[in-house]
VOTIDO-261305 format. One record per residue (C-alpha): residue number from 1; residue in three letters; y, z, x. Coordinates in Angstrom, 2 decimals. Example, Ala and Ser with C-alpha at 12.3 -4.5 7.8 and 13.67 -1.06 7.14 Angstrom:
% residues 2
1|ala|-4.50|7.80|12.30
2|ser|-1.06|7.14|13.67
% end
This chain:
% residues 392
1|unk|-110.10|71.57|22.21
2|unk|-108.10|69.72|24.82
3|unk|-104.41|69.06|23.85
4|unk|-103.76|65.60|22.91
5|unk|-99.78|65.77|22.70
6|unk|-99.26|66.09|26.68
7|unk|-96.49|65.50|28.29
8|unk|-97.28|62.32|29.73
9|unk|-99.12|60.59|26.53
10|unk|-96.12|61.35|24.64
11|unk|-93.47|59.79|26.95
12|unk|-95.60|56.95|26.90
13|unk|-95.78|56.71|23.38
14|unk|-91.73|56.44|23.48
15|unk|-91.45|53.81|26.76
16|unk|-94.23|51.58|23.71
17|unk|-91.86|51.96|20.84
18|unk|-89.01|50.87|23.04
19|unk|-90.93|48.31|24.41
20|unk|-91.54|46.69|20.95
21|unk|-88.14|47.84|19.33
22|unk|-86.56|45.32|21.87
23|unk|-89.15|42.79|21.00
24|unk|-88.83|42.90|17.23
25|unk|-84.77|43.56|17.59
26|unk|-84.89|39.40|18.09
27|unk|-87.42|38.42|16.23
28|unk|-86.13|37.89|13.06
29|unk|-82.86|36.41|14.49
30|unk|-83.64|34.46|17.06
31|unk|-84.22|30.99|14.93
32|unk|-80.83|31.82|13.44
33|unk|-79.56|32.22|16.60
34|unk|-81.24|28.50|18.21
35|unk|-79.95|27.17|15.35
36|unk|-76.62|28.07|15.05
37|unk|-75.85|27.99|18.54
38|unk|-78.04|25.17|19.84
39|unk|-77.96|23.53|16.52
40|unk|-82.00|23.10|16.88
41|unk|-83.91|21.60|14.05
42|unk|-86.86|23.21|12.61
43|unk|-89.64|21.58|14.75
44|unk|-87.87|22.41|18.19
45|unk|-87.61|26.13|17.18
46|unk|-90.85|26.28|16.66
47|unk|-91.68|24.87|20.04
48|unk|-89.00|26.92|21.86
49|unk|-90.53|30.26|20.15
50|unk|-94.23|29.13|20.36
51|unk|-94.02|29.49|24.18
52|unk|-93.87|33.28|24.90
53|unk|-97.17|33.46|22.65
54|unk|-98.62|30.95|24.59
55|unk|-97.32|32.68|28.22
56|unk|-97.90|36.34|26.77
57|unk|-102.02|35.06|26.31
58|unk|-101.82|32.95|29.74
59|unk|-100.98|36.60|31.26
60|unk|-103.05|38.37|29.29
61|unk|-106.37|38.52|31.67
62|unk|-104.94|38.60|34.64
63|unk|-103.22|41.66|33.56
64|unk|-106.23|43.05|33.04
65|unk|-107.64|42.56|36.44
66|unk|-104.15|43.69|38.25
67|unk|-103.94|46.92|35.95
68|unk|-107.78|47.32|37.16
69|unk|-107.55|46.85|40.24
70|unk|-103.98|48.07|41.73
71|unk|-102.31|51.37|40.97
72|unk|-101.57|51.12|37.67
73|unk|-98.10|52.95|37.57
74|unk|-96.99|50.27|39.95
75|unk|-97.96|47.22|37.62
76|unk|-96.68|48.95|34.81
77|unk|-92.87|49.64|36.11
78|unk|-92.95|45.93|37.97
79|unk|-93.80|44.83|34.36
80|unk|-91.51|46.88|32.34
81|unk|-88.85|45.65|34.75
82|unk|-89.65|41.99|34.25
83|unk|-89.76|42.26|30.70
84|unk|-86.16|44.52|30.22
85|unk|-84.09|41.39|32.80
86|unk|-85.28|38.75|30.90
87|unk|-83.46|39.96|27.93
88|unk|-80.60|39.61|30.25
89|unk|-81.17|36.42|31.27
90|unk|-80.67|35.37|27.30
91|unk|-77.20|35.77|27.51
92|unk|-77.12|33.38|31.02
93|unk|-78.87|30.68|28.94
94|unk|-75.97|28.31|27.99
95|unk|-77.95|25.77|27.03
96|unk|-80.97|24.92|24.84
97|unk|-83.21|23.81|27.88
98|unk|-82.16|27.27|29.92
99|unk|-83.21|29.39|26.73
100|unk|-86.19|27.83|26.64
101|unk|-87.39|28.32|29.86
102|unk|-86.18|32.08|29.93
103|unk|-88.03|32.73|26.27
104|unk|-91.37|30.92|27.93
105|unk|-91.42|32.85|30.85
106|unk|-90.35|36.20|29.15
107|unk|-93.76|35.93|27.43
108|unk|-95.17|36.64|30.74
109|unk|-94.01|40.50|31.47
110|unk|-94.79|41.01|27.76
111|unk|-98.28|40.20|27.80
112|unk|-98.55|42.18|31.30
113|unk|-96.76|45.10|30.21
114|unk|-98.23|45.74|26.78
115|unk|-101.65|45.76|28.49
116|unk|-100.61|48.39|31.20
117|unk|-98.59|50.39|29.13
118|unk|-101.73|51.11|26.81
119|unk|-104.06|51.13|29.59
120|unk|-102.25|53.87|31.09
121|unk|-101.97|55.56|27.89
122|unk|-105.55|55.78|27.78
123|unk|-105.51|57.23|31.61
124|unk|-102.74|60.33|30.17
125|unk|-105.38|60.86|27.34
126|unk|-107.74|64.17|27.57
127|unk|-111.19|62.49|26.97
128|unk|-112.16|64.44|23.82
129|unk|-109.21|63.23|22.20
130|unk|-109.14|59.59|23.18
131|unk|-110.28|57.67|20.32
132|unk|-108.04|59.43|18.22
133|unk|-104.82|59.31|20.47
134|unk|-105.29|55.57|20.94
135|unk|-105.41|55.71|17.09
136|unk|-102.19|57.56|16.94
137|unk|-100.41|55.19|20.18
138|unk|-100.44|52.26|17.64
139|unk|-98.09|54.35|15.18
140|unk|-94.91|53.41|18.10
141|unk|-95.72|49.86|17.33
142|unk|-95.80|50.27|13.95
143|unk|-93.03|52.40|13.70
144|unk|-91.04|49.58|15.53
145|unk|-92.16|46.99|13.61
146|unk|-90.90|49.03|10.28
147|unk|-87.10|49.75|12.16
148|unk|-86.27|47.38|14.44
149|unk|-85.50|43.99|11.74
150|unk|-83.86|46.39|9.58
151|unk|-82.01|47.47|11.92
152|unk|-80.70|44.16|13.63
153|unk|-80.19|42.39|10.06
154|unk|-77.49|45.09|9.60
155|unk|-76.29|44.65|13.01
156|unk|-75.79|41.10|12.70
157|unk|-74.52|41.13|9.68
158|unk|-71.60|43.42|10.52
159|unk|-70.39|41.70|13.68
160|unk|-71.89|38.25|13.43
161|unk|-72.78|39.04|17.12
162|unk|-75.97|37.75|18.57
163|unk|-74.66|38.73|22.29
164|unk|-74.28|42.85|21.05
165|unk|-78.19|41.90|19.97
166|unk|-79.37|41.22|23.07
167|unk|-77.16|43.99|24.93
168|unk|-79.38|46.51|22.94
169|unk|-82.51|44.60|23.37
170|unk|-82.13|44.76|27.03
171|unk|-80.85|48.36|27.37
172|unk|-83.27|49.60|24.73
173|unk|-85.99|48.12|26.91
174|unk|-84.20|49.80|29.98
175|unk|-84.50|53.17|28.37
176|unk|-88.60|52.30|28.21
177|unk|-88.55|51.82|31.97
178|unk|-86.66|55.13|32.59
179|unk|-89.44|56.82|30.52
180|unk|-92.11|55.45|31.77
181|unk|-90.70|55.97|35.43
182|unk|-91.58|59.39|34.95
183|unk|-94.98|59.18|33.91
184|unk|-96.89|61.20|36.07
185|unk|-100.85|59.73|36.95
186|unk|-103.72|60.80|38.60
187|unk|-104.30|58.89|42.35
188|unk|-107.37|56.16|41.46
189|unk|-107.82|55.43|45.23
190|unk|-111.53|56.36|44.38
191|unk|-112.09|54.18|41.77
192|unk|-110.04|51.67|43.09
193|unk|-112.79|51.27|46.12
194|unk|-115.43|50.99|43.89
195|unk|-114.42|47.91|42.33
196|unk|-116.43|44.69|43.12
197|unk|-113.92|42.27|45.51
198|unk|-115.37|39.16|44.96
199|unk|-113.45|37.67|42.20
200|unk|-115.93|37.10|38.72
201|unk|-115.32|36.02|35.26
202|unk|-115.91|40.07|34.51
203|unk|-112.63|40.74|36.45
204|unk|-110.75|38.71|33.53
205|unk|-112.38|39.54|30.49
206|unk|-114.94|41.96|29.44
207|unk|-118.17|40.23|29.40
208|unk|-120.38|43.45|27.46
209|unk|-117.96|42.91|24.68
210|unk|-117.63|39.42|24.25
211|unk|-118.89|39.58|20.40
212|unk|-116.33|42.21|19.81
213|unk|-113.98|39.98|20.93
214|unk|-115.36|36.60|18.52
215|unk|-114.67|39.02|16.09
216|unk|-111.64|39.93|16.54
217|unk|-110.42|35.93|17.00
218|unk|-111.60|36.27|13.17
219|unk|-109.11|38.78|11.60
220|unk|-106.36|37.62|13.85
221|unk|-106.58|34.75|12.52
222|unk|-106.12|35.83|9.22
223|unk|-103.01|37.70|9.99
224|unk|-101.57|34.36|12.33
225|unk|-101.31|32.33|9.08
226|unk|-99.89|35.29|6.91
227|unk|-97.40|36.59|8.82
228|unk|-96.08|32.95|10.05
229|unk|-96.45|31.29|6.40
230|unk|-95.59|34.21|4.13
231|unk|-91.91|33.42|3.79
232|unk|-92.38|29.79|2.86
233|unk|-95.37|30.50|0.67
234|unk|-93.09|33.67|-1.40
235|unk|-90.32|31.07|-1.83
236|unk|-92.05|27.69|-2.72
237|unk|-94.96|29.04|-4.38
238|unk|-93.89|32.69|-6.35
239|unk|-90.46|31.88|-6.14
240|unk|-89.45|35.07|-4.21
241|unk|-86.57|34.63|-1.54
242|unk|-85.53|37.62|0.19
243|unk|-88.82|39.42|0.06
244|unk|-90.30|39.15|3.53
245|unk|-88.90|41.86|5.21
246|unk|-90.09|44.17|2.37
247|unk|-93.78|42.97|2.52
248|unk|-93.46|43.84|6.15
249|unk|-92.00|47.22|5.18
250|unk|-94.70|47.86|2.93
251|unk|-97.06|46.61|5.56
252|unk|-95.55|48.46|8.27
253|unk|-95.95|52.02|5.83
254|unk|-99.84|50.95|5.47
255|unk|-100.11|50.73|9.26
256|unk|-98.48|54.09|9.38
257|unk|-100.45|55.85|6.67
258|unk|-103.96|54.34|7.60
259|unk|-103.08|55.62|11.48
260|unk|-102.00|59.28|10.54
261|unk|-105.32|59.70|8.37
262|unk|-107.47|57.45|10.16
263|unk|-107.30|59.81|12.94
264|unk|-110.00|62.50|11.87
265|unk|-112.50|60.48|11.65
266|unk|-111.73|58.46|15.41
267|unk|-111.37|62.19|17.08
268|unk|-115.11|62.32|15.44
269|unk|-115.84|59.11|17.36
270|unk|-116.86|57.69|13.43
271|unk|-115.45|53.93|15.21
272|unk|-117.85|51.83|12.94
273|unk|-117.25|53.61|9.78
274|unk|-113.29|53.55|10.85
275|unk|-113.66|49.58|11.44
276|unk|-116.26|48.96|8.43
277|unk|-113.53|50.92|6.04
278|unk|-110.57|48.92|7.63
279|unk|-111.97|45.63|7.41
280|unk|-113.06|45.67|3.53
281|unk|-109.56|46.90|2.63
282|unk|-108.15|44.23|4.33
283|unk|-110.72|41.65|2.61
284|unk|-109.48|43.24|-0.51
285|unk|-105.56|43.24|0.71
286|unk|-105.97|38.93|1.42
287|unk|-107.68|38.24|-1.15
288|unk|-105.58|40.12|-4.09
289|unk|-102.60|38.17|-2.09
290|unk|-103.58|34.53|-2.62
291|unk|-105.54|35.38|-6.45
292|unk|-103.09|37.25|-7.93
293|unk|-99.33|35.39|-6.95
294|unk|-97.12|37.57|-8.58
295|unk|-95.00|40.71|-7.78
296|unk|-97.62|42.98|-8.07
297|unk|-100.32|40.82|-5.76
298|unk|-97.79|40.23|-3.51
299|unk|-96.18|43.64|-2.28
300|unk|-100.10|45.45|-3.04
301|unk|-101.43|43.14|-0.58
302|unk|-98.69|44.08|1.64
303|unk|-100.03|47.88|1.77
304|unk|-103.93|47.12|1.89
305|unk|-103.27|44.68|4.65
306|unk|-101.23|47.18|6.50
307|unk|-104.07|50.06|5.99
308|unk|-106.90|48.04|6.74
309|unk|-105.53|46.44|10.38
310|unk|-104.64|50.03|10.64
311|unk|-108.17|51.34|10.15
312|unk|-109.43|48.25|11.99
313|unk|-107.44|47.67|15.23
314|unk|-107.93|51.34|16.89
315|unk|-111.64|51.22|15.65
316|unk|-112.12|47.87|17.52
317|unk|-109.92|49.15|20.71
318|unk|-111.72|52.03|20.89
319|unk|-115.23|50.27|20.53
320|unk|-113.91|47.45|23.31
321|unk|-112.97|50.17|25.93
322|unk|-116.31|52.01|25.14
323|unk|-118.34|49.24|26.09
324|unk|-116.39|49.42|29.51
325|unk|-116.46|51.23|32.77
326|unk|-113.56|53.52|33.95
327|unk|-112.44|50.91|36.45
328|unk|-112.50|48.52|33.35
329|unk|-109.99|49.44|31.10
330|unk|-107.22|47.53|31.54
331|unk|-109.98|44.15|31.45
332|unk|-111.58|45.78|28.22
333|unk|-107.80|46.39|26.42
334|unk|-106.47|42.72|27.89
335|unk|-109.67|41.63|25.78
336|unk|-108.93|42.56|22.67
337|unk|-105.69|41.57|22.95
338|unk|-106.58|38.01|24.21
339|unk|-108.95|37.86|21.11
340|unk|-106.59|38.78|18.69
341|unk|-103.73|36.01|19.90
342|unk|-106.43|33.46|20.22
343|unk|-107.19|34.13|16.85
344|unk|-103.61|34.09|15.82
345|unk|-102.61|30.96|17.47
346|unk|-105.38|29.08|16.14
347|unk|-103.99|30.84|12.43
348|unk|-100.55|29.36|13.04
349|unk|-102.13|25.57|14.11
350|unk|-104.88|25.37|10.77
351|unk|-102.33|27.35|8.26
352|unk|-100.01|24.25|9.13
353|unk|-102.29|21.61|8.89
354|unk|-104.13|22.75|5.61
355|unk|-100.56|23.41|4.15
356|unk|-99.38|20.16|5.27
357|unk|-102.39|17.98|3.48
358|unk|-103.84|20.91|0.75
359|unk|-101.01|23.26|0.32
360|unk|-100.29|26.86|0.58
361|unk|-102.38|28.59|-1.37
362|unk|-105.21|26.38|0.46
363|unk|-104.56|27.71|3.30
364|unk|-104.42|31.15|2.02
365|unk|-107.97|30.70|0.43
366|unk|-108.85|30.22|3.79
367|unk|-107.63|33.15|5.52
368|unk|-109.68|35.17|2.14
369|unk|-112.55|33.15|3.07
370|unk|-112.24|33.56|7.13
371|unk|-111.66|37.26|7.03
372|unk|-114.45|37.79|4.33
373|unk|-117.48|35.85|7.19
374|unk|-115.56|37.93|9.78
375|unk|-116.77|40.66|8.03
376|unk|-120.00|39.27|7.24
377|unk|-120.29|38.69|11.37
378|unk|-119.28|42.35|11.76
379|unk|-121.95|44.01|9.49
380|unk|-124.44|41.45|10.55
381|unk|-124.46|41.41|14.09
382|unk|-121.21|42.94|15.58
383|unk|-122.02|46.54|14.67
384|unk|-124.95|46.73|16.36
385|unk|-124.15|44.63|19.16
386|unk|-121.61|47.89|20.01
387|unk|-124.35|50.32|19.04
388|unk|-126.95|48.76|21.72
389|unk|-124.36|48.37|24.55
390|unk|-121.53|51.26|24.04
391|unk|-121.40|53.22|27.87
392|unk|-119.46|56.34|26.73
% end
């Protein structure tokens, strides 16, 4: 059997959890930070924060068709690049406007660089082990998501410092670059002729997998009004304060968990069963969270949630890049990844509304409800949909 921990895939796997330990290193501060220093009400942070999602999926496809269609190590470092100054350009912002712009446009080397990153991840991959070392890629993600608030809580709270913050975000995200830079590819001058010049909706998104992608819009959003509402919903509703960033722990650890044994069954190419297992976890994980609001539903949902996406996500990955050509990978992963913040952002809009005029746990019911006829789609027509038009 080929060797799946090669030089090359694991360097990448470090320049990905650098990548999002910078991102989620100002996450949780950054509305502290607005506030405090901007004095910004509640409704403007939103807006100011709102637009890297919204630049991040603007980038998204064409991403796709520059990682597709130029040398991919050259996107990737021009895109790592981008995204490690603009953390720099935080601490030039003196005023509310200038952050603003600089957090809008920062969205834009994000979205480009977490396609290409993976992409090329998939390119240092042997091809037996594939599905299973995409699995395990998603464990520097997680692994950042679990570390990185943690870590900049305690940072913050010893030196009351949001510049030292952004310091490490940018040199953090340097340190990515630096790894990356010595990433080592295969020349793709072949494939690179191959490719079709006229410019087609297939160059932007991945047309064979467009039900794939519907969904996918589904379960993200599911997650979009969780993970925005959560914190709100745990204070007003259960009463917990304090508690978010150990749901996210606990979510993080099911991520983790559901990736390290999840990936027998992807090296034995079992995607649907991986995806079918994920998703009715997850079903389980929303809708213990909204019918049982105590301790015990809250921090259990936590963990299912976690394994499920776990299961889920590389199942779906892997089942999007199947149904694509070589010289379509970086289109097929800028897919799913356009799906899944579509879905998200339309989580954040609805959870808001339906909280606004039905309440919290209404708009929970509804993410039980969503992600329970996304998984109705998925058995009912998804599954085969895959099945009928999977290339490799």
């Amino acid at each position: 059997m080929e060797r799946l921990w090669n030089k090359n895939y694991i360097k990448v796997m470090t320049a990905n959890f650098s990548l999002f330990f910078a991102f989620y290193l100002l996450t949780p501060l950054l509305p502290l930070y607005l506030s405090e220093t901007f004095g910004a009400t509640k409704d403007v942070i939103g807006l100011v924060l709102s637009g890297y999602t919204i630049t991040a999926l603007l980038f998204r496809p064409f991403s796709g068709y520059f990682v597709d269609s130029f040398p991919r190590k050259q996107v990737l470092m021009v895109s790592f690049a981008a995204f490690a100054i603009f953390f720099a350009g935080y601490l030039a912002a003196g005023t509310l406007l200038l952050f603003t712009i600089v957090r809008t446009l920062h969205g834009g080397p994000f979205g480009a660089l977490t396609v290409a990153n993976s992409t090329v991840a998939i390119d240092v991959l042997p091809s037996s082990r594939r599905n299973e070392g995409i699995g395990y890629y998603g464990l520097s993600n997680n692994l950042a998501m679990a570390i990185a608030p943690t870590f900049a809580i305690f940072v913050y709270a010893e030196t009351h410092n949001f510049e030292l913050l952004f310091w490490l975000a940018f040199a953090i995200a340097t340190f990515g670059w630096i790894v990356d830079a010595s990433v080592t590819l295969k020349p793709r001058n072949a494939q690179l002729a191959t490719r079709n010049s006229k410019l087609s909706l297939d160059r932007f998104f991945l047309k064979n997998g467009w039900l794939l992608g519907v969904n996918m819009v589904f379960f993200g959003f599911c997650f979009g009004i969780l993970s925005n509402y959560l914190a709100i919903y745990g204070k007003q509703v259960m009463g917990i304060t304090g508690g978010t960033g150990t749901w996210f722990m606990l979510c993080s650890i099911g991520l983790i968990l559901s990736r390290l044994q999840g990936g027998k069954a992807l090296r034995k190419g079992l995607l649907t069963h991986n995806a079918s297992e994920g998703m009715l976890i997850s079903l389980v994980g929303y809708t213990l969270f909204v019918a049982s609001p105590n301790m015990f539903g809250y921090y259990s949902s936590a963990i299912l949630i976690g394994l499920g996406n776990g299961h889920m996500w590389p199942a779906f990955q892997n089942m999007m890049i199947s149904m694509a050509h070589h010289n379509e990978r970086g289109t097929a992963n800028s897919t799913i990844l356009i799906s899944w913040d579509i879905g998200m952002g339309l989580g954040i809009l609805a959870g808001g509304a339906i909280a606004e005029h039905l309440g919290y746990t209404a708009a929970f019911w509804t993410v039980a409800v969503m992600n329970a006829v996304g998984v109705l789609l998925y058995f009912l027509k998804t599954r085969q949909f895959f099945l009928v038009r999977r290339i490799i």
